[in-house]
DSSP file (Angstrom, degrees, kcal/mol; ACC not computed):
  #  RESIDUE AA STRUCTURE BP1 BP2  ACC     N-H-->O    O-->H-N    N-H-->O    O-->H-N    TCO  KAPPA ALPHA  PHI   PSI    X-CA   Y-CA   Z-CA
    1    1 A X              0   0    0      0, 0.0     2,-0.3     0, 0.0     0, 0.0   0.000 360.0 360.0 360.0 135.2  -45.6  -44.8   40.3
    2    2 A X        -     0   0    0      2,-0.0     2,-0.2     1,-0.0    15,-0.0  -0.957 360.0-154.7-117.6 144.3  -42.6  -42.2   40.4
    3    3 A X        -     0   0    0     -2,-0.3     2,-0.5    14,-0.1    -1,-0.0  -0.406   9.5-164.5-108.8-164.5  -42.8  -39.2   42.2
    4    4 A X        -     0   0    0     -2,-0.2     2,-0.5     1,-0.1    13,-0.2  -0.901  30.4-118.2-159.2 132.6  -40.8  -36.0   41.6
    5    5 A X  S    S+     0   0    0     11,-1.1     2,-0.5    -2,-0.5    -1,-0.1   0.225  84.7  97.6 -69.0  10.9  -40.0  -32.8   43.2
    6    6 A X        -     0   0    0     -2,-0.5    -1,-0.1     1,-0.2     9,-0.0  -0.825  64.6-148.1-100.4  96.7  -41.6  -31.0   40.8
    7    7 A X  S    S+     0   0    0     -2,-0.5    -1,-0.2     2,-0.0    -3,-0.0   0.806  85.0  52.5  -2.3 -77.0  -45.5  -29.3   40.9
    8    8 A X        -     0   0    0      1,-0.0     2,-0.3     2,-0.0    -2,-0.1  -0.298  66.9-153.5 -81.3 169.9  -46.1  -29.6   37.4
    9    9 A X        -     0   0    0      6,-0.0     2,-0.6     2,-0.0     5,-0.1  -0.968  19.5-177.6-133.5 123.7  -45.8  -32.6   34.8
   10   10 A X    >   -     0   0    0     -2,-0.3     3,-1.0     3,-0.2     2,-0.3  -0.952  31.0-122.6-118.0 118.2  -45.1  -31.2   31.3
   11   11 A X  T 3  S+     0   0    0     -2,-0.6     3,-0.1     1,-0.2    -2,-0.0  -0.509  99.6  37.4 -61.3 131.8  -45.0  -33.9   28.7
   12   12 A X  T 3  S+     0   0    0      1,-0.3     2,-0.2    -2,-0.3    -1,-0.2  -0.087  98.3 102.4 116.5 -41.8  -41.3  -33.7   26.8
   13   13 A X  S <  S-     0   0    0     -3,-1.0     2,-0.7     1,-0.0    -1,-0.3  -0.645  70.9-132.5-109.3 139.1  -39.5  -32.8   30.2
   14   14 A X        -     0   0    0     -2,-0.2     2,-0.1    -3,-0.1    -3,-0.1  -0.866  24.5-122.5 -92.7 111.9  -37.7  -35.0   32.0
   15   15 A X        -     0   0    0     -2,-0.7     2,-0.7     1,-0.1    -1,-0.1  -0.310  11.6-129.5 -50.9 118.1  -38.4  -35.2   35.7
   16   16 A X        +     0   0    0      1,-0.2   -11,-1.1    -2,-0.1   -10,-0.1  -0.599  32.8 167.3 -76.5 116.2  -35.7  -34.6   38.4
   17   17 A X        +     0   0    0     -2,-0.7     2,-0.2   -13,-0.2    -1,-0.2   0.648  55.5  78.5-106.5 -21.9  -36.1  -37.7   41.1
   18   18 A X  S    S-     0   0    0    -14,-0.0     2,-0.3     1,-0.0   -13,-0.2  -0.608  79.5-130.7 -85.5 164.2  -32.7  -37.0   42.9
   19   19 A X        -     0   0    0     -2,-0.2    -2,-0.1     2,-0.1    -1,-0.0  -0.781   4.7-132.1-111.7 146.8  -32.6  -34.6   45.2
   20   20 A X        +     0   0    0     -2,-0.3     2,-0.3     2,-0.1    -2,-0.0   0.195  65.7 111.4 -89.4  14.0  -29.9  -31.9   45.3
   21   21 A X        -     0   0    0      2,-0.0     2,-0.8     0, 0.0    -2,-0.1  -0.667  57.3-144.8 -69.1 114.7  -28.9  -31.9   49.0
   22   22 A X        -     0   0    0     -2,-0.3     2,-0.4     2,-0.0    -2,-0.1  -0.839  14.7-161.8-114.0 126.1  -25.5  -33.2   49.8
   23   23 A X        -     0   0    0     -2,-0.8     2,-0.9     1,-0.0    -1,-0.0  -0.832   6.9-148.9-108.0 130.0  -25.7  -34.9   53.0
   24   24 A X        +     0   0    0     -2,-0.4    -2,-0.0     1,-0.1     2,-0.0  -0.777  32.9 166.4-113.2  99.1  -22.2  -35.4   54.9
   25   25 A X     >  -     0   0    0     -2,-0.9     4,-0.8     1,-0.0    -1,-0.1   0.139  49.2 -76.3 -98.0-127.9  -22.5  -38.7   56.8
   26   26 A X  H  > S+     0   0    0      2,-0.1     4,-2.3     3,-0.1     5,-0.2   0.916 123.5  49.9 -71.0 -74.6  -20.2  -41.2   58.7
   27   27 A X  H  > S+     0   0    0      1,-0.3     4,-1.0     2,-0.2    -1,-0.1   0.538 107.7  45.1 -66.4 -10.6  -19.0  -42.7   55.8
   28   28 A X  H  > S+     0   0    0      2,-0.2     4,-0.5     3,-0.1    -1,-0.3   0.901 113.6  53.6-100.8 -32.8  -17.9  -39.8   53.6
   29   29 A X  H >X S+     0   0    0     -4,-0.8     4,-3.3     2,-0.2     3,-1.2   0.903 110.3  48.4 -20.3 -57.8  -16.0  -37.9   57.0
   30   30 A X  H 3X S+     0   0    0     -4,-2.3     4,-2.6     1,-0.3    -2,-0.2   0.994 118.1  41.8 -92.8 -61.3  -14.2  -41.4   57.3
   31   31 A X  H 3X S+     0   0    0     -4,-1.0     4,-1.0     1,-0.2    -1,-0.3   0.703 117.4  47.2 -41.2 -26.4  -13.4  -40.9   53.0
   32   32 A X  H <X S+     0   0    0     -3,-1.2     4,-2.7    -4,-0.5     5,-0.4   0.876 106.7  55.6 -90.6 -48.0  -12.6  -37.4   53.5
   33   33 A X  H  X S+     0   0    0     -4,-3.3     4,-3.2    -5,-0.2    -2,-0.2   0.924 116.2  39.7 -41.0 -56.3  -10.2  -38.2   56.7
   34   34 A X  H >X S+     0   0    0     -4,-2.6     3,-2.2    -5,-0.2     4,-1.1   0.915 110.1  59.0 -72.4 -69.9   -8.1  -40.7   54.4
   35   35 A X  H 3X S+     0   0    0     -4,-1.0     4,-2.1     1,-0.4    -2,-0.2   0.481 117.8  32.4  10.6 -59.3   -8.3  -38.4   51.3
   36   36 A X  H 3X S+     0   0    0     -4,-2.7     4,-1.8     1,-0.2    -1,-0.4   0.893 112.9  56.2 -82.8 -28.1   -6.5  -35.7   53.4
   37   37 A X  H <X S+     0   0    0     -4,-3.2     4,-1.5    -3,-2.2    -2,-0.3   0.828 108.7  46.0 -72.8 -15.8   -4.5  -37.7   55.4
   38   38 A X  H  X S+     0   0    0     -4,-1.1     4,-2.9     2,-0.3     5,-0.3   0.898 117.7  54.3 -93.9 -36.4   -2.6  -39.7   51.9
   39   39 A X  H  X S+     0   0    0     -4,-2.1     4,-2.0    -5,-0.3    -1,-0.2   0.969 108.4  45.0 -58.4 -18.4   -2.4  -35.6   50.7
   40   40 A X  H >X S+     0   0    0     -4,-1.8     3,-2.2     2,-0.2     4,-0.9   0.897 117.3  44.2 -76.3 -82.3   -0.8  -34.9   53.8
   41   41 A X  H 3X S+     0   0    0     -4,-1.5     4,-1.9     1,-0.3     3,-0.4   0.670 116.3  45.9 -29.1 -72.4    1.6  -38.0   53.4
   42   42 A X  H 3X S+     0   0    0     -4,-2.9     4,-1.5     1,-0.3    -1,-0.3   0.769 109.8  48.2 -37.6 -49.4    2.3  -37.4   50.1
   43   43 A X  H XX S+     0   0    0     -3,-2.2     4,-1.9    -4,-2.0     3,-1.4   0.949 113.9  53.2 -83.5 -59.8    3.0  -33.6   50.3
   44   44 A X  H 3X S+     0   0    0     -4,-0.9     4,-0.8    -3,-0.4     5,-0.4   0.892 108.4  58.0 -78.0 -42.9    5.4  -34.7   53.6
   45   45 A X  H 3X S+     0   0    0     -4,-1.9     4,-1.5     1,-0.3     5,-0.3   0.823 106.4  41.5 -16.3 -61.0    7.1  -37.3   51.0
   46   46 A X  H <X S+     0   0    0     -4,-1.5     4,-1.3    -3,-1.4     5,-0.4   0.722 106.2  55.6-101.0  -9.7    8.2  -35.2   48.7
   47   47 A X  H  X S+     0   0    0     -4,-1.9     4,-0.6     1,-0.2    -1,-0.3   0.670 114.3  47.6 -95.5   8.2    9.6  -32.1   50.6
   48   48 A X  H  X S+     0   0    0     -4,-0.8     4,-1.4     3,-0.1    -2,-0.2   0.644 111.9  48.7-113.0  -6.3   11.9  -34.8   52.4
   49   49 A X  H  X S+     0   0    0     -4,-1.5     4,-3.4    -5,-0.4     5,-0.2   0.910 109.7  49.1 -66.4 -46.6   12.8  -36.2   49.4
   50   50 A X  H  X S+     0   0    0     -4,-1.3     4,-1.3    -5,-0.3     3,-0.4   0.967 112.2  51.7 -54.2 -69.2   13.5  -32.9   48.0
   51   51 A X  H  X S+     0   0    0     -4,-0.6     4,-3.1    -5,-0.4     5,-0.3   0.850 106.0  56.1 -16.1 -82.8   15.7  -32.2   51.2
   52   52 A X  H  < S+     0   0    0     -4,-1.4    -1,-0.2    -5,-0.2    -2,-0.2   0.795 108.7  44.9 -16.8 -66.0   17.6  -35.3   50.8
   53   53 A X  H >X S+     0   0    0     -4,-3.4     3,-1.8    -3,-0.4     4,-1.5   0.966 111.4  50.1 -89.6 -29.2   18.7  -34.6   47.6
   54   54 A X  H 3X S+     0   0    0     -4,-1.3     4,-4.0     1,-0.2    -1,-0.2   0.878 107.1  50.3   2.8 -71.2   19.6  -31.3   48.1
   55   55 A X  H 3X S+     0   0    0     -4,-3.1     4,-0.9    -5,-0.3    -1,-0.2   0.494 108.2  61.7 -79.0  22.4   21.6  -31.7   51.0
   56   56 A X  H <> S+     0   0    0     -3,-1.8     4,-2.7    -5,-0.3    -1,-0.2   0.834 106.6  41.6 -92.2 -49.1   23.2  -34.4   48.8
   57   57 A X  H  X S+     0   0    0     -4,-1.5     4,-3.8     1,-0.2     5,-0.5   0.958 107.9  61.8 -65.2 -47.7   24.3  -32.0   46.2
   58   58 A X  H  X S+     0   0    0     -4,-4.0     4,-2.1    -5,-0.3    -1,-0.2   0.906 108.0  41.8 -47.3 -57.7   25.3  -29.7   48.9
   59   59 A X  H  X S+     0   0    0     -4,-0.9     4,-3.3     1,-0.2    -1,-0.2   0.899 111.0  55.1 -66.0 -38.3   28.0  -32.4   50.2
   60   60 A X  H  X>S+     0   0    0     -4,-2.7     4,-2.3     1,-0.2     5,-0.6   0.998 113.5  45.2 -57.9 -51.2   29.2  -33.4   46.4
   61   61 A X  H  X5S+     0   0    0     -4,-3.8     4,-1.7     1,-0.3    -2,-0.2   0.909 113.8  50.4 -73.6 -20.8   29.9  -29.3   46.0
   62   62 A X  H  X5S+     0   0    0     -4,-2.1     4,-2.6    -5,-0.5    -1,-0.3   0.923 108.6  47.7 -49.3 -48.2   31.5  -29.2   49.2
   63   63 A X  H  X5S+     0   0    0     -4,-3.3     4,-1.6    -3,-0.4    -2,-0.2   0.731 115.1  43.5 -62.1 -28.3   33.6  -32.0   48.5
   64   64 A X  H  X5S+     0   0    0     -4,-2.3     4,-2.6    -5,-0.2     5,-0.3   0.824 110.4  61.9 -70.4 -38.9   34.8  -30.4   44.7
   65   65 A X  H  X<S+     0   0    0     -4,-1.7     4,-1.3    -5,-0.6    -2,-0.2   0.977 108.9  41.2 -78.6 -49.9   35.1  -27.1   46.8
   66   66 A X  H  < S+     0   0    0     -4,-2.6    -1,-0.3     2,-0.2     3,-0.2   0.794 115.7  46.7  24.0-106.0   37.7  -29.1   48.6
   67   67 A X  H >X>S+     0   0    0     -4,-1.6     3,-4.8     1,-0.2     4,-0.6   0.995 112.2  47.4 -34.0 -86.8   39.3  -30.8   45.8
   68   68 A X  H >X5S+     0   0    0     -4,-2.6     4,-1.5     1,-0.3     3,-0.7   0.698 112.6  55.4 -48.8 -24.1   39.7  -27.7   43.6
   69   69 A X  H 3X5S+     0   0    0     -4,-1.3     4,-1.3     1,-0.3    -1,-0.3   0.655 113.4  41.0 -95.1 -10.2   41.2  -25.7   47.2
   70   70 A X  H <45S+     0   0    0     -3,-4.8     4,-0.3    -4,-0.2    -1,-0.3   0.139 107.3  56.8-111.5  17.2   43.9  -28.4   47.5
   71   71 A X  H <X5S+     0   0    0     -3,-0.7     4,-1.1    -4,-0.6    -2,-0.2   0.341 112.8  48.2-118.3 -51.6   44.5  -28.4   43.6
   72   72 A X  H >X<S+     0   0    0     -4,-1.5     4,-1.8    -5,-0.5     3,-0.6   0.990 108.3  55.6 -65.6 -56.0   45.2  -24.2   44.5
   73   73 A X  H 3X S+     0   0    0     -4,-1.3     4,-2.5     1,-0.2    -1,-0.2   0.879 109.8  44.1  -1.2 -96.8   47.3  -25.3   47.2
   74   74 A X  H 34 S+     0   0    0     -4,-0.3     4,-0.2     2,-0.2    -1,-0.2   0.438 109.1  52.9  25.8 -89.6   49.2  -27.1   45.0
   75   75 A X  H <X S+     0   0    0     -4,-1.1     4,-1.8    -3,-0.6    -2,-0.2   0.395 108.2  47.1 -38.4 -62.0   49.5  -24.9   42.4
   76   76 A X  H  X S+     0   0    0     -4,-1.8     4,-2.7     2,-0.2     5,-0.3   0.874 104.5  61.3 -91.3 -38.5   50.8  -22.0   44.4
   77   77 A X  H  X S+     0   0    0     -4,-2.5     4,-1.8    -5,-0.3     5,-0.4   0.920 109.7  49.0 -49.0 -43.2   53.5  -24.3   46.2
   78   78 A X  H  > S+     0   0    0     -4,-0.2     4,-2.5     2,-0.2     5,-0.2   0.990 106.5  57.3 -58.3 -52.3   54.7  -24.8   42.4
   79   79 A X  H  X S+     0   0    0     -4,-1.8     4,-3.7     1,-0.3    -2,-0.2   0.864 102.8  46.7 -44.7 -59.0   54.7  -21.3   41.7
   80   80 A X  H  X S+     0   0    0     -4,-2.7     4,-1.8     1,-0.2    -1,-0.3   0.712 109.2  57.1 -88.9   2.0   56.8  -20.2   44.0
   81   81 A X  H  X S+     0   0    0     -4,-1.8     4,-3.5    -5,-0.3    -1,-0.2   0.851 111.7  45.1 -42.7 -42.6   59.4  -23.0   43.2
   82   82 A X  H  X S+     0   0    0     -4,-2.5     4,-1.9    -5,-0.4     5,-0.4   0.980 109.4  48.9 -63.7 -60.2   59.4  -22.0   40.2
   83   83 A X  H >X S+     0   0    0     -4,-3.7     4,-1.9    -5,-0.2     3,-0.9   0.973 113.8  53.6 -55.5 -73.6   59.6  -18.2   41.2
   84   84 A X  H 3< S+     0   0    0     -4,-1.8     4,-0.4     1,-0.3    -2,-0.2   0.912 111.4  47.5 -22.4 -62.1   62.9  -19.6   43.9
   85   85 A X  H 3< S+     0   0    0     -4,-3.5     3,-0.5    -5,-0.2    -1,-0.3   0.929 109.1  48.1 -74.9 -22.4   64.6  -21.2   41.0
   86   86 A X  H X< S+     0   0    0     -4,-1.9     3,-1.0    -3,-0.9     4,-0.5   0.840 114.0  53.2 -63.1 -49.8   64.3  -18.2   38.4
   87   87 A X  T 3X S+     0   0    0     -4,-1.9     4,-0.6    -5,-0.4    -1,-0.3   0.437 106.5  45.1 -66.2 -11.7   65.6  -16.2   41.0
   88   88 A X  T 34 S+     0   0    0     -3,-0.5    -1,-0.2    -4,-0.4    -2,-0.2  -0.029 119.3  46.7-136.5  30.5   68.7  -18.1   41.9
   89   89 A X  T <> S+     0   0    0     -3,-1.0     4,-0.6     3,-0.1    -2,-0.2   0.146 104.9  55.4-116.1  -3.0   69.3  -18.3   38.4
   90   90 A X  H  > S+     0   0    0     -4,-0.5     4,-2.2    -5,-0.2    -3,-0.2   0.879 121.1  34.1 -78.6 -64.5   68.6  -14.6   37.7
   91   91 A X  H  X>S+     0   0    0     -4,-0.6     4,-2.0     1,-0.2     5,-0.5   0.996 109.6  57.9 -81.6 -26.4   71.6  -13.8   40.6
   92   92 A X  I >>>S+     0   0    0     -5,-0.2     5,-1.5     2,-0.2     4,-1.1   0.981 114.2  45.0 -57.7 -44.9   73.9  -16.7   40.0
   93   93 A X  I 3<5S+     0   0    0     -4,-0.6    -1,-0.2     1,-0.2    -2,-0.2   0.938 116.5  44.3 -24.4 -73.0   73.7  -14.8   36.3
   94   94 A X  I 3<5S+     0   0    0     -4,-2.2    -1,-0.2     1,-0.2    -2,-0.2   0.474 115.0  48.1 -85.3 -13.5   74.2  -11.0   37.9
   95   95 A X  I <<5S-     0   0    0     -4,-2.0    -1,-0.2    -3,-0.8    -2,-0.2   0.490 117.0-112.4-118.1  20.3   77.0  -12.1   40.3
   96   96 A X  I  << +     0   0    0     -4,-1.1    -3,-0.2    -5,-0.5     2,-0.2   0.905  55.6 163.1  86.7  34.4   79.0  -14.0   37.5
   97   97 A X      < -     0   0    0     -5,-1.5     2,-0.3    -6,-0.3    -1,-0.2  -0.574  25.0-154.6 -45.1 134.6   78.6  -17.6   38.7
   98   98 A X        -     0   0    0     -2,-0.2     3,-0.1     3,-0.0    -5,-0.0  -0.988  29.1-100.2-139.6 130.6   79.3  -20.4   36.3
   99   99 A X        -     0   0    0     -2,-0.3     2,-0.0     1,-0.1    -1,-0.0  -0.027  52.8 -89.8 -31.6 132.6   77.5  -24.2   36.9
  100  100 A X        -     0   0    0      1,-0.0     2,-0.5     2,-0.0    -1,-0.1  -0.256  37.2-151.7 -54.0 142.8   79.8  -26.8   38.5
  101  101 A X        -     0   0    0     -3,-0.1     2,-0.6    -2,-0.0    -3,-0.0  -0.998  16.7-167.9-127.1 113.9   81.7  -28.6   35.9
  102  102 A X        -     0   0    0     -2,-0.5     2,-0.1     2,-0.0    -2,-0.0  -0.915   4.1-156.0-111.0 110.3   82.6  -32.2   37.3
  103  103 A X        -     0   0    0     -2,-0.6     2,-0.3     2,-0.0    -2,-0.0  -0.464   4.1-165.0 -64.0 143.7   85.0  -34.5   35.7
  104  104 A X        -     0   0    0     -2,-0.1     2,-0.9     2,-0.0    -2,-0.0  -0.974   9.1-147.1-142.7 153.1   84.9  -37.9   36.1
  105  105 A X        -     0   0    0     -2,-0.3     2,-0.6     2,-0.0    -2,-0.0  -0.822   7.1-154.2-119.3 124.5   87.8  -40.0   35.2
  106  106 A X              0   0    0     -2,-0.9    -2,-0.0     1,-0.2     0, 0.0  -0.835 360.0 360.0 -97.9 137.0   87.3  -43.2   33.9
  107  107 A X              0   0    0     -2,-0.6    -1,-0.2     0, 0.0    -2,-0.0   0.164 360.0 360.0-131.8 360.0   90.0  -45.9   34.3
């Protein structure tokens, strides 16, 4: 014999035998506990991953920012070589200076 939570019995209609009460024992607490605890793990996972690489990038653009400031360095140390000789070839020009002319005598 099956019984059924219902009063009437209607031929055609299918009789509800479960009940619709959700009962929260031991064993679904102890399922819920891991459930949250692996989101929690997970979720702590990925924002120290994330961290990680971040401060990974952070050290590579530090290290370019470096580079590229000792490439400027560089760069301006040329310049004003450059600028030093142009200029002491600008006045040897303006006070009528002529390159050394060396002989050499071969014997």
């Amino acid at each position: 014999m099956l019984i059924t939570k219902t009063n009437s019995w209607e031929p055609g209609f299918r009789k509800r035998t479960i009940s619709k009460e959700l009962k929260v024992g031991p064993v679904s607490i102890k399922f819920i506990t891991i459930a949250l605890l692996a989101v929690g793990a997970l979720f702590y996972l990925a924002q120290s991953t994330q961290g990680a690489s971040q401060k990974y990038k952070i050290m590579q653009l530090e290290e370019s920012k470096k580079l590229l400031e000792m490439q400027a360095k560089e760069l301006e140390i040329e310049a004003v070589r450059l600028k030093s000789l142009n200029e002491i070839k600008n006045s040897s020009q303006t006070l009528g200076l002529e390159p050394n002319q060396t002989t050499t005598n071969e014997n």
